[in-house]
Every structure is written in C-alpha cells, then in structure tokens.
C-alpha positions in Angstrom: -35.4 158.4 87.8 -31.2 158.8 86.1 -29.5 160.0 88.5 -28.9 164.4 87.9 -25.5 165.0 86.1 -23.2 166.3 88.5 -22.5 170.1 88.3 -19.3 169.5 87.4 -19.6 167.9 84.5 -22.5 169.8 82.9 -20.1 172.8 83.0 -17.7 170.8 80.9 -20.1 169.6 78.8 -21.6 173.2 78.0 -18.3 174.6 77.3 -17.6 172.2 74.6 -20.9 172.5 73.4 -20.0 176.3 73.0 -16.7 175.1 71.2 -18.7 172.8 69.1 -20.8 175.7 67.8 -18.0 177.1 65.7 -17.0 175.7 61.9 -15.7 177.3 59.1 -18.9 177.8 57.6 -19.2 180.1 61.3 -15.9 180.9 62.4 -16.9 184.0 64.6 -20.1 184.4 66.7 -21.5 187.0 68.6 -22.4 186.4 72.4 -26.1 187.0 71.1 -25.6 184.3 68.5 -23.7 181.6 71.1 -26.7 182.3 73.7 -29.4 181.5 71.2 -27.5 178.4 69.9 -26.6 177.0 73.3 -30.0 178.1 74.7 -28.1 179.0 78.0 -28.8 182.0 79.9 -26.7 184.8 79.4 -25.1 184.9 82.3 -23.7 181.3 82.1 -22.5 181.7 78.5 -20.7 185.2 79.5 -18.9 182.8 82.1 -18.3 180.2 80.3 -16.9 182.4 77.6 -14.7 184.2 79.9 -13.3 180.9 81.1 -12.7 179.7 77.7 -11.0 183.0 76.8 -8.4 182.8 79.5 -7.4 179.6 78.7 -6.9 180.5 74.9 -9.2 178.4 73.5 -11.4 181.4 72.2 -10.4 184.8 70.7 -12.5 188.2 70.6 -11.8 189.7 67.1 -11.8 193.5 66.6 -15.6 193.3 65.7 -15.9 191.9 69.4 -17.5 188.4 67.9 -15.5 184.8 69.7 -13.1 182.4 67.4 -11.0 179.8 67.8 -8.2 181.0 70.4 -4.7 180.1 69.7 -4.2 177.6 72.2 -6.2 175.2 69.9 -2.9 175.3 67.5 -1.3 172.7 69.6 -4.1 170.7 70.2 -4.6 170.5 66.3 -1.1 169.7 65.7 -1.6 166.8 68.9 -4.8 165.5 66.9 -3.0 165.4 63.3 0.3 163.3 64.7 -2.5 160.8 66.9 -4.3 160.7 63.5 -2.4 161.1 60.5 -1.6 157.7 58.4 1.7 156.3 57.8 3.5 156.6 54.2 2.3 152.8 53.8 -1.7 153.4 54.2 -1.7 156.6 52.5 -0.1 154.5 49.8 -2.7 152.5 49.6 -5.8 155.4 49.6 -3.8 156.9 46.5 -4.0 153.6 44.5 -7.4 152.9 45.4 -8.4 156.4 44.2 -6.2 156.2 40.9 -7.2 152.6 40.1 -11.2 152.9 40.7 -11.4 156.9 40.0 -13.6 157.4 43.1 -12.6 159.4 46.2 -11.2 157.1 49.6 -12.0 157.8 52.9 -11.5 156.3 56.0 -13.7 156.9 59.2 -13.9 155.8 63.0 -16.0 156.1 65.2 -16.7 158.7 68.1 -19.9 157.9 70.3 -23.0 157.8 67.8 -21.0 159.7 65.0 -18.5 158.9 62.5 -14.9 161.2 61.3 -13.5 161.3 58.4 -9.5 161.2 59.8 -8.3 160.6 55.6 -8.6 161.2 52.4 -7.8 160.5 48.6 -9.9 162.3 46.0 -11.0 160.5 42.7 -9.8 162.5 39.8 -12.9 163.0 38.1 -14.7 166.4 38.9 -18.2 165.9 39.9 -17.3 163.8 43.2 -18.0 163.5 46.4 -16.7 166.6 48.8 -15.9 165.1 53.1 -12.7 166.5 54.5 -10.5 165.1 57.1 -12.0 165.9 60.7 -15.5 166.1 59.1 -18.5 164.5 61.6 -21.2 163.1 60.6 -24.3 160.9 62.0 -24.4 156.8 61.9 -28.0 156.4 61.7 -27.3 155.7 58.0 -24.8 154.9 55.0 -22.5 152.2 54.0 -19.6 153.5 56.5 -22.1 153.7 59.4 -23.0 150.1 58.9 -19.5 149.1 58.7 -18.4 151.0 61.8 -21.6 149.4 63.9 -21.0 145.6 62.9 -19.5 145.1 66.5 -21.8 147.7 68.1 -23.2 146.5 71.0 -27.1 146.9 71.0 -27.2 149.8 73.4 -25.2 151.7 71.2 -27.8 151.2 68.1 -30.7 152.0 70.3 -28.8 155.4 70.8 -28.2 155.9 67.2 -31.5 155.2 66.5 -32.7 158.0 69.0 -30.5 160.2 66.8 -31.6 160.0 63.6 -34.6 161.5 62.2 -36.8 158.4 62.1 -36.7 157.8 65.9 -36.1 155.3 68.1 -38.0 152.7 65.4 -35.2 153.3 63.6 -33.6 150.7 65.4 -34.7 147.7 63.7 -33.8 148.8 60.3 -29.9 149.7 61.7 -29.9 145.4 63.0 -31.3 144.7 59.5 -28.4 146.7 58.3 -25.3 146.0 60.1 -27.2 142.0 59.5 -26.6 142.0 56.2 -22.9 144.0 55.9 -22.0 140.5 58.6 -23.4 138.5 56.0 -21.7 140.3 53.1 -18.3 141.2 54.2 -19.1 145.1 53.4 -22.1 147.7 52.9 -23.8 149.6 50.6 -26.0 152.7 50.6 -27.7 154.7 48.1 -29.0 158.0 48.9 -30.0 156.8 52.7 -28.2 160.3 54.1 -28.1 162.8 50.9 -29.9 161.7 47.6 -27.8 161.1 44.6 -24.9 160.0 46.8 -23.7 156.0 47.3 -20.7 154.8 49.0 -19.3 150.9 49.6 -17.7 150.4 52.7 -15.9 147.7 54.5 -14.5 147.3 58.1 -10.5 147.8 59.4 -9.8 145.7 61.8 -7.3 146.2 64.8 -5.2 143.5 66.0 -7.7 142.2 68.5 -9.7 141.7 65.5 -12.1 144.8 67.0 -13.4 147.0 64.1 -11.4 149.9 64.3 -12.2 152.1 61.1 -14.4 151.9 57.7 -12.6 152.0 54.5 -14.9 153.4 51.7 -15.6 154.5 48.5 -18.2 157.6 47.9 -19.4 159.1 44.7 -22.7 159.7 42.7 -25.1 157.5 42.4 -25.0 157.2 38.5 -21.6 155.5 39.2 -22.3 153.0 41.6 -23.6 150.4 39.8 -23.9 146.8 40.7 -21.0 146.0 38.8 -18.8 148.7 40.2 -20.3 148.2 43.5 -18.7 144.3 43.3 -15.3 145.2 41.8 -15.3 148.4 44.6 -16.0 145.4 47.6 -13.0 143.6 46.7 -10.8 146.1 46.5 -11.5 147.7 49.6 -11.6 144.2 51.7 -8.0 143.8 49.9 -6.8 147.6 50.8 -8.4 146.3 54.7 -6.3 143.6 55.0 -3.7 146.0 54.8 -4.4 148.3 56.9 -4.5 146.1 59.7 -3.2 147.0 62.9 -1.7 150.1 61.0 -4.5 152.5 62.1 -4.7 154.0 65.5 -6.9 152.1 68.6 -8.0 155.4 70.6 -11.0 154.5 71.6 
C-alpha cells in the first residue's frame, strides 16, 4: 500500500489546485463554483481561500467572486525573465515563421505536460492559435514525442495513464518516441485535435539532455509530405542553434 501523502503537502497541493482552476476563459469564480470544481468540502476551500487571499494571490471582486490577487504580478514578471528568449533565438523563430509561413513554437516539459514558453505566428490567416504559457497533455503530437525521446519509461507509463486511451496507451507512445529516434524529428496529424499537424524536433542542452521541442503547427491541408521534409530540416538547423541558449530548469 503507497505510503498516505503527508498533511502537509496535500494542503499545498489543494491550494494550487484551486489556483489552477482559474484561466482567462474563467477569470472569476464563485466559492460555489471553486467547491464543485475542486470537489473539497466547503469548509476546506473557505480556508484555503482565506489563506490564499492573505497572501495576495487571490482577489474578491465587487461581485464577491475570487481572481487572480496582485501578488501574482511579480511572480509573472519572475516567470517571463526565467523564460523569455534572447534577441538571438527569437531571431531565429521570426525567420523560421517568415521563410516557411507556418507559426513556431517552442515547448518544454513540466511533469506529464508540455508549455508553450514562445512564439512566432505564420502570416497566413487560418493558422494554428497556442499562446506562450499555454499547457497542454503529452500523450500525443509531434512536440510530445519530441519532448519524451529521453523519457525514462516510468514517465511514459504515467503519460499513458493520462491520456484518454489508458494505461495501453503506453505501447503506442514507445512506438512513437521509436521512430522520432530513428528519424531525427516527429510528426503528427490530428492525433490531439483533427485537422491540425505539427513537425517537431528536439533542443538540446549542453549535456546533450533534451531540453525543449522546436515545432511547426498548422492545418492539416498544409502539411504535406513534401512540406513536412523541407519543415524537418529546417527546424533540426534552427535546433542546432538553439543549443545551450534555452533555459535548464528542470
């Protein structure tokens, strides 16, 4: 039997769940609406809340409804100097996007999920739409293969778990991350949201641990084989350069 999670440490983990339930799709909830999403009895979440509050990381609004708290402004402006890309790699997203008219993005990894931390739009106006700070699952797509190539097999298993195939899904992420080894950089078409394809390739750090996925994502109609080549190359190209450029916070 696992051993119970210390009390602790739930607490933690419940308050950032709370925090987690916010987005700018939902940037206000009620208490009703945080107890039904957490699932926590009221009590705990008015706690919880009331702790939060204190330390400014949520706000009551004049309807009465919690939102982000103010003290989150210099934790954002922490994240965006850890994260934000020098002159020299966002260089290289802008020709990438110019040259191959397809928007850039580049993603690590965090647990059994992937975030977008930049960005170059294509110019053309039916495109694909993932903004920085974005999360999304790594049960499927070209990035999450190219994130996973070095994933110890513990962490697939998890992934797997995740998805909506089940822990089955396991053997199909191997086959995957298999064949972006064998390739040098992934593909997917439609595996997450139909009518969307991306081409991905690892960043290395200077251990030569993969640190990031450098990408291209668009519509379907566009990714043709041919494309799909000429996008490979140029994003195992852009890699090379971005070596040992992009934070290691692991």
């Amino acid at each position: 039997m696992a051993a119970e999670e210390p009390a602790g440490m739930r607490t933690v983990q419940r308050a950032i769940d709370i925090l987690g339930l916010f987005d700018e799709q939902r940037p206000a909830l009620s208490i009703r609406e945080i107890v039904t999403d957490t699932g926590l009895p009221k009590t705990t979440v008015l706690r919880l809340l009331q702790t939060l509050r204190l330390n400014g990381l949520l706000w009551v609004d004049e309807h009465g409804r919690y939102a982000a708290g103010p003290a989150l402004l210099r934790w954002a402006r922490l994240a965006e100097h850890t994260w934000q890309l020098p002159g020299a790699a966002l260089r290289v997203l802008r020709g990438l996007a110019a040259q191959h008219m397809e928007t850039v993005h580049v993603y690590v990894r965090r647990d059994v999920h992937r975030v977008c931390i930049a960005q170059e739009e294509g110019p053309r106006s039916l495109r694909q739409v993932v903004r920085v700070g974005d999360e999304l699952p790594l049960w499927a797509g070209g990035v999450a293969k190219a994130l996973l190539l070095d994933a110890p097999d513990a962490l697939l298993v998890r992934v797997a778990e995740r998805s909506p195939y089940g822990a089955a899904h396991v053997a199909t992420l191997r086959r995957w991350v298999g064949e972006a080894h064998h390739d040098g950089f992934a593909v997917s078409h439609g595996e997450r949201e139909e009518g969307l394809s991306s081409v991905a390739v690892p960043v290395r750090g200077r251990g030569g641990a993969v640190v990031a996925a450098l990408s291209f994502g668009g519509p379907t109609s566009r990714f043709t084989a041919e494309r799909v080549r000429a996008f490979a190359a140029a994003l195992g190209t852009a890699a090379k350069e971005l070596e040992g450029v992009l934070p290691e916070v692991r």
